[in-house]
Every structure is written in structure tokens, then in C-alpha cells.
C-alpha positions as CSV (number, residue, x, y, z in Angstrom):
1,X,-21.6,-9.7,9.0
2,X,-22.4,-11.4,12.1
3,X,-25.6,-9.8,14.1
4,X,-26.7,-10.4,17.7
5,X,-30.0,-8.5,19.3
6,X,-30.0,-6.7,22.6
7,X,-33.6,-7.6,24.2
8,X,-33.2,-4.4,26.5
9,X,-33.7,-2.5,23.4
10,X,-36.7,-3.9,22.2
11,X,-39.8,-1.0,21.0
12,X,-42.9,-1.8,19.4
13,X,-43.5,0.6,16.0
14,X,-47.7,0.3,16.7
15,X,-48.1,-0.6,20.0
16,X,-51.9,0.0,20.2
17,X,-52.2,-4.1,18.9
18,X,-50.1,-5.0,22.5
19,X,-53.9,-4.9,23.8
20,X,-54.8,-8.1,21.7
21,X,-52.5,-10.5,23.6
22,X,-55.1,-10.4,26.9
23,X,-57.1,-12.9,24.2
24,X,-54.2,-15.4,24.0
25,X,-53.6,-15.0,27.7
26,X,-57.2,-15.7,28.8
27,X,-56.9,-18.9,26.3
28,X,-53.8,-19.8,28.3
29,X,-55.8,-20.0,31.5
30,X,-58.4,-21.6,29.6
31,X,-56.1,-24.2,28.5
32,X,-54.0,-24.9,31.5
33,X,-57.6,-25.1,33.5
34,X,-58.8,-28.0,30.9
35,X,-55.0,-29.6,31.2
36,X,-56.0,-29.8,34.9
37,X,-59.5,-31.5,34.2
38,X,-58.1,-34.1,32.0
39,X,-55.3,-35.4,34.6
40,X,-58.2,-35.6,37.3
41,X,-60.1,-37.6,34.8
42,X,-57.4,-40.0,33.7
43,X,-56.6,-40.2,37.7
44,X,-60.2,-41.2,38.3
45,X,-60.5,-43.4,35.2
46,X,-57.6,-45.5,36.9
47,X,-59.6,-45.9,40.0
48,X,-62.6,-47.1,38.7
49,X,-61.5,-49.2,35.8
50,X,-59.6,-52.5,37.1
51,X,-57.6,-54.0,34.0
52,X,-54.6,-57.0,34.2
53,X,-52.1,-54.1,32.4
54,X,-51.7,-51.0,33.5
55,X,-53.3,-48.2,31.4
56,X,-51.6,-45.3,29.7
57,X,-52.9,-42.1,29.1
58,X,-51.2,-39.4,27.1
59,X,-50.3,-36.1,29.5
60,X,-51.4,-33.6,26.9
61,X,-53.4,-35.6,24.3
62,X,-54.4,-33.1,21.8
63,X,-54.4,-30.0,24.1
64,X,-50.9,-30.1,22.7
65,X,-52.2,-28.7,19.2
66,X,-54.6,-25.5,21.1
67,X,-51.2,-24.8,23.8
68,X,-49.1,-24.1,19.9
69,X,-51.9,-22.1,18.7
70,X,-52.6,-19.9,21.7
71,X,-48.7,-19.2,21.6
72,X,-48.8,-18.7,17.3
73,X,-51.9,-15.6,18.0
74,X,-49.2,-14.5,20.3
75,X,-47.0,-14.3,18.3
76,X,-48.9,-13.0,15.5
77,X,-50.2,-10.2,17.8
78,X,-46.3,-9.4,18.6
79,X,-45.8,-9.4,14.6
80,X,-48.5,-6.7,14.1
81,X,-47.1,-4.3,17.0
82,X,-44.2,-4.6,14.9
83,X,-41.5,-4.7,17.5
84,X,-38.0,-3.6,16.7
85,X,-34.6,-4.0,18.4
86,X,-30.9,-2.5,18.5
87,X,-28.8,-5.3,16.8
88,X,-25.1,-5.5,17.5
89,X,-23.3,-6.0,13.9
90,X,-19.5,-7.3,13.7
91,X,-19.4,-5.4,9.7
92,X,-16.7,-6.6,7.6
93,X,-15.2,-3.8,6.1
94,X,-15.3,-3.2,2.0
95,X,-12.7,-2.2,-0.5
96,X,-10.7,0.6,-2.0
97,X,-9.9,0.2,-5.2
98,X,-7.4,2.4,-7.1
99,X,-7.7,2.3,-10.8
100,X,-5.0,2.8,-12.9
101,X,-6.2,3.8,-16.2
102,X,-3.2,3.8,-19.5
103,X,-3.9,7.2,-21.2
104,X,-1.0,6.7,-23.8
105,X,-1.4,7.2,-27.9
106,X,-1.6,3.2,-27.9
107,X,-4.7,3.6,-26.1
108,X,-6.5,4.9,-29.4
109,X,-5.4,1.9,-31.3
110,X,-8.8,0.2,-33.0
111,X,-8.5,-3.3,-32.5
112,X,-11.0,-4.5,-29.9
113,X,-14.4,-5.3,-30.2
114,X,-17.1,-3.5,-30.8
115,X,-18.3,-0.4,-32.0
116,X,-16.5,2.6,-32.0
117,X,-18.3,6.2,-31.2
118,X,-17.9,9.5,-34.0
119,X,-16.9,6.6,-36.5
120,X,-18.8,4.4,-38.1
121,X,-18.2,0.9,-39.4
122,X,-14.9,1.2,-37.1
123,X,-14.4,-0.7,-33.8
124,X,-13.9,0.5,-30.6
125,X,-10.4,2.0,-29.8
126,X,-8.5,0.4,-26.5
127,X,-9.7,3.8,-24.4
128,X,-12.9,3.5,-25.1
129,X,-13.4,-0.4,-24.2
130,X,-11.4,0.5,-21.1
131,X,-14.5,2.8,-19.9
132,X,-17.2,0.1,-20.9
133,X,-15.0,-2.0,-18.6
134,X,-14.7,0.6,-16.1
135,X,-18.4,1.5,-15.8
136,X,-19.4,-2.1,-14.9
137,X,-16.1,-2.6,-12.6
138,X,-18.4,0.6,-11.4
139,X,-21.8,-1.1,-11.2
140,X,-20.5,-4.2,-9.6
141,X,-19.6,-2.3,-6.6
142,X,-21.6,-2.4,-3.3
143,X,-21.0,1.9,-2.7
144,X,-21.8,1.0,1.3
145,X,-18.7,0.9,2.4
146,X,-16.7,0.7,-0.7
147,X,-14.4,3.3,-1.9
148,X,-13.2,3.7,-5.6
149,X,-10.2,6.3,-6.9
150,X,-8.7,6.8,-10.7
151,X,-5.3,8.0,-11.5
152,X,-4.4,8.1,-15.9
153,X,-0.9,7.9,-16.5
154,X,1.2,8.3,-19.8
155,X,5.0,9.2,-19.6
156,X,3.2,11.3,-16.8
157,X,0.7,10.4,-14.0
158,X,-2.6,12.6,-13.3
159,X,-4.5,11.6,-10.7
160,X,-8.6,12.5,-11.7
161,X,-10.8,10.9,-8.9
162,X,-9.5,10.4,-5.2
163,X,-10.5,7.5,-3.0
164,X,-14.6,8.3,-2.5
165,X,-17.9,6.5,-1.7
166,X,-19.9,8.4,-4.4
167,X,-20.8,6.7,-7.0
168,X,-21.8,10.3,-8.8
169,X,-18.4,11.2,-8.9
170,X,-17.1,8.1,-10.3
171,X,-19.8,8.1,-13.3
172,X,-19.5,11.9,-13.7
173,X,-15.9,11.5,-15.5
174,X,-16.9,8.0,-17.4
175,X,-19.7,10.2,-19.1
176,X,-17.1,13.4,-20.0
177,X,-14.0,11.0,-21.0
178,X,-15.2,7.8,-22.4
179,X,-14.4,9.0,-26.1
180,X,-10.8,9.4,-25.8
181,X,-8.1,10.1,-23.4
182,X,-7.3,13.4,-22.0
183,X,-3.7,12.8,-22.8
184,X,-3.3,14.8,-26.1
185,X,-1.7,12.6,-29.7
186,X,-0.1,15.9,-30.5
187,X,1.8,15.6,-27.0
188,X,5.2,14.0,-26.8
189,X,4.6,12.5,-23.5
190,X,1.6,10.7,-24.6
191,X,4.0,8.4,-26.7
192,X,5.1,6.5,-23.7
193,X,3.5,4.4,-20.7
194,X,5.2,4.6,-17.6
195,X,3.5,2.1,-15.7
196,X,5.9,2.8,-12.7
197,X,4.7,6.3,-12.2
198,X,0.9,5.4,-12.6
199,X,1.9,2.7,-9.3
200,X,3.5,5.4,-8.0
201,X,0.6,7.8,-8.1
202,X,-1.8,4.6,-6.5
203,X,0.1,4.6,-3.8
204,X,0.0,8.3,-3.0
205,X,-3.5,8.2,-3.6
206,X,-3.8,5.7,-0.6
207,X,-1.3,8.0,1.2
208,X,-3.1,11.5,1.0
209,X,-6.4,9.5,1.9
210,X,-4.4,7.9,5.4
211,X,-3.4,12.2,5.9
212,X,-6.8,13.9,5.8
213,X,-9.1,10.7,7.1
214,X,-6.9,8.0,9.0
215,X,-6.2,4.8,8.2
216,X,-9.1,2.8,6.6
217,X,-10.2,-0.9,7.5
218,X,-10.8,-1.4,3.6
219,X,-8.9,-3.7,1.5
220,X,-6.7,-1.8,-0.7
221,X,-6.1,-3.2,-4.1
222,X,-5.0,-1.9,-7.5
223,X,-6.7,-2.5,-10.9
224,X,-4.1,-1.4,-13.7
225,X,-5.6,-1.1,-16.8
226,X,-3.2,-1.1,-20.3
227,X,-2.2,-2.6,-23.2
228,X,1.4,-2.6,-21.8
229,X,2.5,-1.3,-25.6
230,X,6.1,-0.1,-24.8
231,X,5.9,0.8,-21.0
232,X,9.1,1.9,-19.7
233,X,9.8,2.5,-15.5
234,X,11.7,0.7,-13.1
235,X,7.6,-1.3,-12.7
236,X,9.4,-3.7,-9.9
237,X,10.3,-1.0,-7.4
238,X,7.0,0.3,-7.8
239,X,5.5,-3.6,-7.6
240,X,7.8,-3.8,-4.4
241,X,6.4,-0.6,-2.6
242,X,2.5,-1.8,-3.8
243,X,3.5,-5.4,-1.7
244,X,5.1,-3.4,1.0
245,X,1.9,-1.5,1.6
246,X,0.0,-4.5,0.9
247,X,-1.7,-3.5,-2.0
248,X,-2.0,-6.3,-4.6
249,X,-1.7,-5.0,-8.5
250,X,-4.4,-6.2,-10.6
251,X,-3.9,-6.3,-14.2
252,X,-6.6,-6.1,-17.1
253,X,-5.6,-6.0,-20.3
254,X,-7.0,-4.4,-23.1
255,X,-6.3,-4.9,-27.0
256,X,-5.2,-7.8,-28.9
257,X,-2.1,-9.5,-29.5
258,X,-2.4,-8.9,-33.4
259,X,-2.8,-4.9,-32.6
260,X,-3.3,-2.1,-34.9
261,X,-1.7,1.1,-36.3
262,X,-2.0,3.7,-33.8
263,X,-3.4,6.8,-35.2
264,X,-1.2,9.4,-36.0
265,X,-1.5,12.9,-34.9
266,X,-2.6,15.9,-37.5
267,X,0.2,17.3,-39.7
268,X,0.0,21.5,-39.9
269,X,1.0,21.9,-43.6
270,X,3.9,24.2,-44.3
271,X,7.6,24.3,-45.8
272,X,8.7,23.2,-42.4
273,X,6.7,20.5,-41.9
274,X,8.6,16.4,-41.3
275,X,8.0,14.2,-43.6
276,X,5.8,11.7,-42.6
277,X,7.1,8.6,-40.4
278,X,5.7,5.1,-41.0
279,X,2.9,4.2,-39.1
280,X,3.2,2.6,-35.7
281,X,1.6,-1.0,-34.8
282,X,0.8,-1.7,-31.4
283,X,-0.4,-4.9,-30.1
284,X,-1.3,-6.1,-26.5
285,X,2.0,-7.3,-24.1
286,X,0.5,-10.2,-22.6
287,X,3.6,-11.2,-21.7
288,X,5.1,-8.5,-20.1
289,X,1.5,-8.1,-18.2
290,X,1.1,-11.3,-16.6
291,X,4.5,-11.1,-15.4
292,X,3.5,-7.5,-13.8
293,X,0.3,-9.2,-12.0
294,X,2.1,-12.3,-10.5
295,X,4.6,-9.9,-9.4
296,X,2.3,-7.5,-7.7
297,X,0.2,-10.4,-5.8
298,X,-2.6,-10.2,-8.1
299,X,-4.1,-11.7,-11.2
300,X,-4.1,-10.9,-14.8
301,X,-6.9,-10.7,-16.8
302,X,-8.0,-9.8,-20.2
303,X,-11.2,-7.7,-21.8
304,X,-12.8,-10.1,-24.3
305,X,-11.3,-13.6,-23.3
306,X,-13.4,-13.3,-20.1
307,X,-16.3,-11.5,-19.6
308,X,-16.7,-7.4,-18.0
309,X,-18.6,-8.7,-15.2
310,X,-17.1,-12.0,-14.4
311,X,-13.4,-9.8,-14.3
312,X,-15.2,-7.3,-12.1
313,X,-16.4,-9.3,-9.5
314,X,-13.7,-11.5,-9.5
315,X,-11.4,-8.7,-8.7
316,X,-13.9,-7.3,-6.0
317,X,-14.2,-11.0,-4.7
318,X,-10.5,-11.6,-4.1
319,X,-10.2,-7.6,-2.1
320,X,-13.2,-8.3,-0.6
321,X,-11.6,-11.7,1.4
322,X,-8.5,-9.3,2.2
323,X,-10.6,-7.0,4.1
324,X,-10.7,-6.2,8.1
325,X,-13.5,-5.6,10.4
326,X,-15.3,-2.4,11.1
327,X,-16.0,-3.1,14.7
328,X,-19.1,-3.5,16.7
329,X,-21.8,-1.5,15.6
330,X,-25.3,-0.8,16.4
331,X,-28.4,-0.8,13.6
332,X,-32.2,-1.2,14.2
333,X,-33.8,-4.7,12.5
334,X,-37.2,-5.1,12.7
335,X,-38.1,-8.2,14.4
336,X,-41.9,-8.7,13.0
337,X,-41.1,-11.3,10.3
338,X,-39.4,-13.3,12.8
339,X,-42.3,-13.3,15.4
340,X,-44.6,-14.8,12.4
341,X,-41.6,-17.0,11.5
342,X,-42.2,-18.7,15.0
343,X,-46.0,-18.6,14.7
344,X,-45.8,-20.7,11.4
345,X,-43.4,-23.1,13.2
346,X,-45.9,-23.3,15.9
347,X,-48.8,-23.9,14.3
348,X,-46.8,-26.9,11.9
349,X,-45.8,-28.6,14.9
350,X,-49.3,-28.4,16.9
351,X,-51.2,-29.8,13.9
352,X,-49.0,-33.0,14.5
353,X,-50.6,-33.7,17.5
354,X,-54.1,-33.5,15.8
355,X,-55.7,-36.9,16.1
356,X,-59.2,-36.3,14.4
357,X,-59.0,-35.9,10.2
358,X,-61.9,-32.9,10.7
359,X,-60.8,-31.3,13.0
360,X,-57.5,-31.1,11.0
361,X,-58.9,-29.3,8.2
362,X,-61.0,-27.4,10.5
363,X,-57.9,-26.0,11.7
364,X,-56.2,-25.6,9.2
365,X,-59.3,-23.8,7.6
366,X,-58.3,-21.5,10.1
367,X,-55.0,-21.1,10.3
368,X,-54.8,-20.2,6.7
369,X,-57.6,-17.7,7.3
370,X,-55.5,-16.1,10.2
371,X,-51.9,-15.8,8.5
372,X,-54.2,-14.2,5.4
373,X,-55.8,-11.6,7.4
374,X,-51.8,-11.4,9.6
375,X,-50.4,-10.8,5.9
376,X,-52.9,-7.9,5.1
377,X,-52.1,-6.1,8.4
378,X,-48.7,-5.8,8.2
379,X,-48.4,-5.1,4.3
């Protein structure tokens, strides 16, 4: 964000201080009238005083040290009025990122760390470390000019949060689903992860956004979050739409490669029941998921070899370089802590030109004693 201040704009927030600068102004003659006295000294000196090498005589001396300090009250004074401007700001613009959350059964397989919630002595189950992950993917977001949207997929796609600024709204369904998916065990369609379809539903996420707002200066990127357990879909004519819209496919896994039985659904007892199947194991596709990311532009990544934070920002990181300008805009910066920026600077580079040791702590006595009572004023 580059920034540059319009001086036409310049207003003062208390400009009942402005009166004060007639002091450093009156000093100003004062000082320019003694500059004036020592070069018709040193000019008579030379006439007088007859020696076999020509004598030097410094042009300032130490007036040099009073000029710094009559322009630091300035300064100081101009700090107190506190003076504000319109700057010009070039803003980079932020991100949009779609998340892409696996809702399947394998998502409620308990083999991550952790512990898990309504069960004791268990660990978490794959859904439920997705939404820890999620909430600090969440935090880690700037929410100025950042955007965030959520589709859940199974063998079908439901889109839950569309591309918004809010973090409220964002939250708001990590708090009502972070126990378990709202893909239903009892549901065929659960039993399936059609990664294809949740790219799908990214992209028209992006698309229905472009409709009702225009296109957006943010980077868009996808953060697809799944075990990959058994996904089916043709995933590379998904990938190939995703890279045609240029919209990079992040992948973050979620389980372990040893796995765990996925829970089965509730049997209703009767005559006409099935007998029961064998259990299903499901273990993460590491595999098949790095070869999605690479694919899709992005990166893969995996909960627990890396940490929630360090995955989340590097995610944001790499959008965030992707990401176009905003344009010219206007803001108001207050300009006070600058003006006693330059009076500090002043004063440092006067009290080099002090030549007695006194009068050095003398002033600086009192240039400590000024900048305390400057800091009181202005707090």
C-alpha cells in the first residue's frame, strides 16, 4: 500500500494552538538579527587584528543549535494543532477464499488428534478437526478487504456461506456445525466424496458473486478440505476449469494414513432388517491429494504435520501475492506524529553543533522537559 499526501488538503483538528507559532517566529527574527551581529563582528575582527595567516571564522558557530530549536517548537506547535491531510493510497486488493469443506461419512472417522466433543476419552473425528482448522483459517484473515465463502460437498454439493466480508457470518455456522456434518450417516449419498462437484460449486460461487456485484480485484483461491477417502468425479475437468478461471486449488488434508472404522449408521430393529456389513476403514489419500493440489496450481498441506496457523497464513500469503490493485483512493492520516518526528530530528542535529559541555545539558535539560510536556498534550 503505497501512500502519498496532498498538501492542499491539509486541516488542523485544534487549531486554537496555531497562535503559539508567533513565539518561534519572533525567535526567528531574533536569531537572524544575532546571525547579522556576529558576521559584522568577525568582519571587524579581520580589520583590526593583523595576523601572517588568514583567520577563519565559522558562519553560524553555535547559532546553528538555537536556528534547529526555534524550527523543533515549530514543529512541536504544528504537532499540538494536530494537522491532518487527505492521503492518496494505491491499496492492494485482498482475497477470496472459497472453502471447500468434505461432508462425507468418512468425515466422522476418529483418528486425529485431540479431543472429541459428546464422547469422552475418544478423539476428535476428521469433521470436527476440520472446523478447529477452519476457525483459525477464520482468525488469520484481515476481514478489510477480504472475502471468505463455504460450499460442503458429499456425492452432492451444498453451498452454506457465499463470498462475504463478515466475519459474523463466517463464525455463526462454525458454532452451529462444528460437531458433525450436516450430511446425514443414514443418507446414501453421504457414502461418497465427489470432489468434482464441490470444485464445481467453487466456481459458481465465484460466478453468482461476478452476477450480482461485478468482477472483484481479489485473488481467488480455493481451500479444499478432505480426507480424499474414496472421492469419485472426473476432479481434472474440474482442476482444468479452477486454472482456466485462475483459481488455484488448495489442498488440506485431514485424517491419518492409518485411518479408522467409520461409524456406522443406527440399525431400526425388525424382521426386515440387513444383516450387518463389516465395518468400513478409512484412512487419509495422501497420495491421491497431493496429486489434486499440484494439479490445481496450489499446495498440499496436512492438519497435524504442520501447524493450524502456519497452513493458514501460508495459504493467505501465497493469494495474497496473486492479488490486483484497488485503485487510487483517498483516506485521512493524521500528520501530528510526524511533525514531532521532525522536531526530534531537529533538535539531535542542533545539539551537534553545541560547543560548551553546560550548555549541552542545559539544553538538553530542556528539550527533555519540552517533548514531556509535547507528550502530555497530545495524549
Amino acid at each position: 500500500m503505497l501512500t502519498s499526501i496532498d498538501i492542499n488538503s491539509i486541516r488542523f483538528g485544534d487549531p486554537q494552538y496555531l497562535w503559539l507559532l508567533i513565539a518561534p517566529a519572533v525567535l526567528l527574527l531574533a536569531w537572524a538579527w544575532q546571525l547579522a551581529r556576529r558576521r559584522r563582528d568577525a568582519r571587524q575582527f579581520r580589520q583590526h587584528r593583523r595576523l601572517p595567516v588568514r583567520e577563519k571564522f565559522p558562519i553560524f558557530g553555535g547559532l546553528v543549535f538555537w536556528l534547529a530549536v526555534i524550527f523543533a517548537s515549530a514543529f512541536a506547535i504544528l504537532a499540538l494543532s494536530r494537522p491532518t491531510a487527505a492521503v492518496s493510497v494505491i491499496r492492494t486488493a485482498g482475497v477470496d477464499l472459497v472453502i471447500l469443506q468434505d461432508g462425507s461419512a468418512s468425515m466422522r472417522t476418529r483418528d486425529v488428534a485431540g479431543r472429541g466433543e459428546g464422547a469422552p476419552g475418544l478423539s476428535l473425528d476428521r469433521w470436527q478437526r476440520s472446523m478447529k482448522f477452519l476457525r483459525t483459517l477464520g482468525e488469520s484473515l484481515a476481514w478489510k478487504d477480504d472475502r471468505i465463502a463455504m460450499a460442503l460437498f458429499a456425492h452432492i454439493a451444498a453451498p452454506q456461506v457465499r463470498l462475504t466480508k463478515d466475519p459474523n457470518t463466517f463464525f455463526f455456522f462454525l458454532d452451529h456445525l462444528n460437531r458433525e456434518s450436516p450430511f446425514r450417516v443414514e443418507d446414501d449419498t453421504t457414502w461418497d466424496t465427489n470432489i468434482e462437484l464441490g470444485i464445481a460449486w467453487g466456481l459458481r460461487l465465484i460466478e453468482k458473486d461476478e452476477e450480482i456485484y461485478g468482477k472483484n480485484p481479489n485473488a481467488k483461491a480455493f481451500v479444499l478440505v478432505t480426507d480424499g477417502q474414496a472421492w469419485s468425479g472426473e476432479v481434472a475437468r474440474s482442476l482444468r476449469l479452477a486454472r482456466e478461471k485462475d483459481v488455484p486449488v488448495f489442498v488440506v488434508g485431514v485424517g491419518t494414513t492409518l485411518g479408522g472404522i467409520i461409524p456406522e449408521p443406527p440399525k431400526r430393529p425388525g424382521p426386515g432388517s440387513p444383516a450387518p456389513e463389516a465395518p468400513i476403514r478409512s484412512s487419509l489419500d495422501r497420495g491421491s491429494l497431493s496429486m489434486i493440489a499440484n494439479a490445481g496450481g496450489g499446495e498440499y498441506m496436512e492438519l497435524d504435520r504442520e501447524g493450524d496457523r502456519e497452513i493458514a497464513n501460508r495459504i493467505i500469503d501465497a493469494a495474497r501475492k496473486r492479488a490486483g490493485s484497488r485503485g487510487l483512493q483517498e483516506e485521512s492520516d493524521e500528520l501530528y506524529w510526524r511533525c514531532l518526528v521532525v522536531a526530534a530530528v531537529l533538535l539531535c542535529v542542533g545539539v551537534l553543533f553545541l560547543q560548551e559541555r553546560v550548555e549541552l545539558w542545559l539544553q538538553t535539560a530542556g528539550a527533555g522537559a519540552a517533548l514531556a510536556i509535547v507528550w502530555v498534550l497530545t495524549r
